[in-house]
C-alpha positions as CSV (number, residue, x, y, z in Angstrom):
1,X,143.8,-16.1,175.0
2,X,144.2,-12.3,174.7
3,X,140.9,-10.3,176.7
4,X,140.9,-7.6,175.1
5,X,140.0,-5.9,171.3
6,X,140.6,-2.4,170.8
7,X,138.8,-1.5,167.9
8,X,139.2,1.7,165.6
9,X,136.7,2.7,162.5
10,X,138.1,4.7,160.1
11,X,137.2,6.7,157.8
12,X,139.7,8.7,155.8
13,X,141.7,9.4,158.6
14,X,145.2,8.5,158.2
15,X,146.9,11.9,158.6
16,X,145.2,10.9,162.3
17,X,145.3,7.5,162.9
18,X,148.5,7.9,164.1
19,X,148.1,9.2,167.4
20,X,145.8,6.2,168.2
21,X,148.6,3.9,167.5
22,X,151.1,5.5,169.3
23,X,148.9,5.6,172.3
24,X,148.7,2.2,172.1
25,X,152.0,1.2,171.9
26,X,152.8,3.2,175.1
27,X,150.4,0.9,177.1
28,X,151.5,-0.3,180.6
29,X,149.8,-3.6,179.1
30,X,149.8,-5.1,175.8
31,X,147.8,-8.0,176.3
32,X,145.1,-6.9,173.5
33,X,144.5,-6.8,169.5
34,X,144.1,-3.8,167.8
35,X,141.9,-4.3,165.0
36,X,141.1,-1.7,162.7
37,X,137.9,-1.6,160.4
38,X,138.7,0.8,157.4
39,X,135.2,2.1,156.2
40,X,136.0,2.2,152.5
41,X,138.8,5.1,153.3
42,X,140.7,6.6,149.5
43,X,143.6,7.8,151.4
44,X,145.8,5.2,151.5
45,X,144.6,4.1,155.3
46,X,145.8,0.1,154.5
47,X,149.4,0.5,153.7
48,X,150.0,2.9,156.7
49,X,148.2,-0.4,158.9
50,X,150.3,-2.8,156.7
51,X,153.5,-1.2,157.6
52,X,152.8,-0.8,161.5
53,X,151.8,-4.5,161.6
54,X,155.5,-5.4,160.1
55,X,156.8,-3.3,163.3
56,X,157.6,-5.2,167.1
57,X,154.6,-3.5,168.4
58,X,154.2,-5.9,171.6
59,X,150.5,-6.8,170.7
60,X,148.7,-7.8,167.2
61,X,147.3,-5.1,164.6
62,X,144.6,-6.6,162.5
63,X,143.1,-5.1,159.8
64,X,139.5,-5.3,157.6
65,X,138.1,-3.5,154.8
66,X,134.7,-2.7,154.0
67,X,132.8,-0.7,151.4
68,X,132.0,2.6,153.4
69,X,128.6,1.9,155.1
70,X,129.2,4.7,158.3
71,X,130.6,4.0,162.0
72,X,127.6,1.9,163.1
73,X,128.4,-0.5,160.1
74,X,132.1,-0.7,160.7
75,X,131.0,-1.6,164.3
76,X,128.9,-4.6,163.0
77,X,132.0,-6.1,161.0
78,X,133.6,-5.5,164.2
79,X,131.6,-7.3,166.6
80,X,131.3,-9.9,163.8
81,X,134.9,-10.6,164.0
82,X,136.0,-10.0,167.7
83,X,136.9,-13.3,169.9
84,X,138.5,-11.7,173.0
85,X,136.7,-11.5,176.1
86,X,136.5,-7.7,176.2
87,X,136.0,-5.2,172.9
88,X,136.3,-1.6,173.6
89,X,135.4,1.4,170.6
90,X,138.3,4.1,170.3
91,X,137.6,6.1,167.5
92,X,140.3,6.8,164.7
93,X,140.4,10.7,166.2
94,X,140.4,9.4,170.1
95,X,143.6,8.2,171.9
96,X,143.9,6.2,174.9
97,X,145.9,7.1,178.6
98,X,148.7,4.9,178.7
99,X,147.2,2.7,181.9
100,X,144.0,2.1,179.9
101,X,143.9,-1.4,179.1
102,X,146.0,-1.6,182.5
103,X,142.7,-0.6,184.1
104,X,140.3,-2.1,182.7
105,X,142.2,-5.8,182.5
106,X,142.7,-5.5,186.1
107,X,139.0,-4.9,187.1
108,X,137.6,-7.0,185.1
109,X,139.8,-9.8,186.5
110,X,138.7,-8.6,190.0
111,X,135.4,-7.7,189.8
112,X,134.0,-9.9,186.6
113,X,130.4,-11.2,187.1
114,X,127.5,-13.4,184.8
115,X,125.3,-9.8,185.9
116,X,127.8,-7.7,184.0
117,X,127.9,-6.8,180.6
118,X,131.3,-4.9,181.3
119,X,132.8,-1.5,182.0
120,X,131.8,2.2,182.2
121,X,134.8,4.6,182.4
122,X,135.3,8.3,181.7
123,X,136.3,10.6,178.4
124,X,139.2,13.3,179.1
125,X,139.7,16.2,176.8
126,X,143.0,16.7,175.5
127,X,143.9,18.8,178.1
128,X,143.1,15.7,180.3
129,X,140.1,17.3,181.3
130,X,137.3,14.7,182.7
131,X,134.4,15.7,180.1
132,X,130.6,15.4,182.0
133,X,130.3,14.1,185.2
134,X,131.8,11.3,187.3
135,X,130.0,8.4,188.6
136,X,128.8,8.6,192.1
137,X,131.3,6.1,193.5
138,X,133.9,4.3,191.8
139,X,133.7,1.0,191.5
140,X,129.9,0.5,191.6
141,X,127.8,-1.2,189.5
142,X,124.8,0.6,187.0
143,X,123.2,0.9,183.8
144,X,124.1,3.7,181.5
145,X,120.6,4.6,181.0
146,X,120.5,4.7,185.2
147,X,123.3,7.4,185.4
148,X,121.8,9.3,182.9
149,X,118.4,9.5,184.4
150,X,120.3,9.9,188.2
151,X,121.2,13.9,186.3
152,X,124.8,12.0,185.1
153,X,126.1,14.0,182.1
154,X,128.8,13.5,179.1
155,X,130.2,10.8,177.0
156,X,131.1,7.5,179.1
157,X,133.7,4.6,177.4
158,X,132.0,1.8,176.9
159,X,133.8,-1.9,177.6
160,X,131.8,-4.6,176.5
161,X,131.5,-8.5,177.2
162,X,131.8,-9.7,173.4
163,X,129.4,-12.5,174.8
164,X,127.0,-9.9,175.5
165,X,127.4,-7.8,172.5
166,X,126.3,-11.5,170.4
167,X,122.9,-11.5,172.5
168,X,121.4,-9.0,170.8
169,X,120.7,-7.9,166.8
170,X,123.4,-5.7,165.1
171,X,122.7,-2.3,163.9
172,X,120.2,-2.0,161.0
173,X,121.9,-0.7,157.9
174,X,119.6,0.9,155.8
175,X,120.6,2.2,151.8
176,X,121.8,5.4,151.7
177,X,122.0,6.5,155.2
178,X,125.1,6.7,156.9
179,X,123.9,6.4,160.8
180,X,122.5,4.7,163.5
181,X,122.8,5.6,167.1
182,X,125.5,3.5,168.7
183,X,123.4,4.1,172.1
184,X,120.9,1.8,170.8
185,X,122.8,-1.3,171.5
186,X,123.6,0.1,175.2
187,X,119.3,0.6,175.6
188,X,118.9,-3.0,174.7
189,X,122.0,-4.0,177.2
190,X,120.5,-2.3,180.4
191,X,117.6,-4.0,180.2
192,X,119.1,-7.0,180.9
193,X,122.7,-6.4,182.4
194,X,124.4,-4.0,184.6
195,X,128.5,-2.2,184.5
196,X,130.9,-2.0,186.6
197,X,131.7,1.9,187.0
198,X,135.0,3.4,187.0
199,X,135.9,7.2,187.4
200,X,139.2,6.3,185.6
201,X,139.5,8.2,182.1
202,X,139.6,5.3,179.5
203,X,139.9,7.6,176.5
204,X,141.4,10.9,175.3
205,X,138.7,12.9,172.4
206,X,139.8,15.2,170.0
207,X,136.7,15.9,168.3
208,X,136.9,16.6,164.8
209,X,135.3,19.7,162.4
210,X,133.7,16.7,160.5
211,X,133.4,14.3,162.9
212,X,129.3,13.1,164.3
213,X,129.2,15.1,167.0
214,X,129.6,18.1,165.1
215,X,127.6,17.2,162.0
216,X,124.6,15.8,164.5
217,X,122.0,18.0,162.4
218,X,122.9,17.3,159.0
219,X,123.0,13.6,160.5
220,X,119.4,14.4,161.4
221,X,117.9,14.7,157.4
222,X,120.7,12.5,156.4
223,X,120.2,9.3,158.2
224,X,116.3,9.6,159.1
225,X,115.8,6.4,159.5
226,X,118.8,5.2,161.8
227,X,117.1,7.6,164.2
228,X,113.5,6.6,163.7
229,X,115.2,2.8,165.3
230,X,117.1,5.2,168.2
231,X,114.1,6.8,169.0
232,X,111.7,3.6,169.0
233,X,113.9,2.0,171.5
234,X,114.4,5.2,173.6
235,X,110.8,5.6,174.0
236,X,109.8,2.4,174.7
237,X,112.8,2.1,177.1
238,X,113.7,5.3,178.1
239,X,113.8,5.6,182.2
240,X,111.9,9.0,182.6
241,X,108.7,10.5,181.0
242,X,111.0,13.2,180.1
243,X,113.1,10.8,178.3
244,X,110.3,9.2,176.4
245,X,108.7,12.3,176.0
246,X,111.9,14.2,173.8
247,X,112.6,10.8,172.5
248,X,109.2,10.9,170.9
249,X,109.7,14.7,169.5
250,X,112.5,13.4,167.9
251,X,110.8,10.7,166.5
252,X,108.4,12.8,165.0
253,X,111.3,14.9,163.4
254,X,112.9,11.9,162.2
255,X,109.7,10.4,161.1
256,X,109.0,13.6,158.7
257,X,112.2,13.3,157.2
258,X,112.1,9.8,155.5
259,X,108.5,10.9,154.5
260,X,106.8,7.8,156.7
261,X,103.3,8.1,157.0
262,X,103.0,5.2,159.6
263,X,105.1,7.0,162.0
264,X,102.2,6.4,164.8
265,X,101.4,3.1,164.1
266,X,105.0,2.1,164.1
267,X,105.6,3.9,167.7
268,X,105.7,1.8,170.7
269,X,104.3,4.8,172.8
270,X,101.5,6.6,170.7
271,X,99.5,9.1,173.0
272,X,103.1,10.1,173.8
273,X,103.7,10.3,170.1
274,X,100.4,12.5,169.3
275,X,101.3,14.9,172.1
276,X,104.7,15.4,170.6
277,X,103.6,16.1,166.6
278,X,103.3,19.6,167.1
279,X,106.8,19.9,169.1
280,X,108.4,17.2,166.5
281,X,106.7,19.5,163.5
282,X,108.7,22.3,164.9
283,X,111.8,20.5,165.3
284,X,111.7,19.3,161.7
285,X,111.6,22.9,161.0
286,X,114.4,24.1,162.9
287,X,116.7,21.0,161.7
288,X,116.2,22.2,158.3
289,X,117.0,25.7,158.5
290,X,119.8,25.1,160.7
291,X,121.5,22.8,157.7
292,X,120.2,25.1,155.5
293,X,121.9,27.9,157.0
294,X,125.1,25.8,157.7
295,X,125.5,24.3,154.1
């Protein structure tokens, strides 16, 4: 059976989607499916797919379409459909180095244990740039949450046992909000499991003007909710005080936003909670005149 899924949400990106699939059909490897989860795109996104699965690609292209919901909920119908082994995320803007799968078929097949829930490997710039900080040693094994606290920095590529992924609950998908945290499912996972480490680049990013990481505030008011779950699971789980601490300012923020009056009661950490309402207050503030400013 194939190991690997690469998967690719999509939103209205087909004047970019194109550089994905070329990327992929330069792989050393083809032994994976590329399945691509259109969130409700208007831009024609299917018959471009359609047309590249009628090509002799050297590995299968599926496709599925789904009223738009945002990333997290294109990653649910995604998790809800993958059968491989191995699922890895490369977004619609991202691209992957030609020995990705290469990479991480071979050390999975090498180093693949019951104690791991798969693969951390690096992001590069498109100047093939390593983005953040390496892991300490390549080739060992620890938690994302771990290298984070160890002072470990940037976006990591997450490869992910699909058999893993299934042990835990999907994303919440509230009405109206567009947004969860796709770190809450790696929280949950490093309670339990650990990764194998790799200071291999596993993806290319080409952040976009309208793409998450450069919309995070307006995100904030937007999706309140999505982050009231992140920050619940970050405090209750988070690996530093520090951690817990800004987790639960956030919290506060988010908590403000969709107007919840419960916000303590529903915190798993509340004296941490009631010392951050004053810092969360002010956060709320700054969040709004910063999308105020920026709309």
């Amino acid at each position: 059976m194939t190991p690997l899924t690469v998967f690719t949400p999509t939103f209205n990106r087909k004047h970019l989607l194109g550089q994905c699939y070329e990327s992929l059909r330069e792989q050393t490897s083809k032994d994976f499916i590329w399945l691509v989860v259109d969130d409700g795109s208007t831009d024609d996104t299917e018959s471009l797919v359609r047309e590249w699965q009628q090509r002799d690609n050297g590995f299968e292209i599926d496709y599925l379409y789904k009223q738009n919901g945002g990333m997290h909920t294109a990653h649910n119908l995604a998790y809800d459909t993958i059968t491989t082994e191995l699922s890895v995320c490369i977004d619609s803007d991202d691209h992957m180095p030609k020995d990705a799968v290469k990479i991480i078929l071979d050390l999975w097949k090498k180093h693949k244990q019951e104690r791991l829930a798969g693969i951390l490997g690096l992001d590069a710039d498109t100047e093939h740039t390593i983005l953040g900080t390496q892991f300490e040693r390549d080739g060992m094994e620890t938690t994302l949450s771990g290298f984070y606290a160890r002072g470990g920095r940037g976006d990591k590529k997450v490869v992910l046992r699909t058999d893993v992924v299934n042990q835990y609950p999907r994303y919440p998908e509230y009405p109206g909000e567009s947004l969860v945290p796709l770190s809450t499912l790696y929280v949950m996972i490093d309670q339990d499991y650990t990764f194998l480490a790799t200071n291999n680049a596993l993806v290319v990013v080409d952040y976009q003007a309208d793409g998450s990481t450069n919309t995070i505030f307006k995100q904030y008011r937007q999706s309140p909710k999505g982050f009231s779950y992140a920050r619940r699971l970050q405090m209750r789980y988070g690996a530093t005080f520090k951690k817990r601490f800004v987790s639960a300012i956030h919290y506060v923020s988010s908590s403000i936003f969709e107007k919840n009056r419960r916000f303590l009661y529903d915190s798993p950490r509340k004296i941490i909670t009631c010392a951050a309402a004053l810092p969360g207050l002010s956060l709320n503030v700054y969040i709004r005149l910063k999308t105020r400013l920026s709309s």
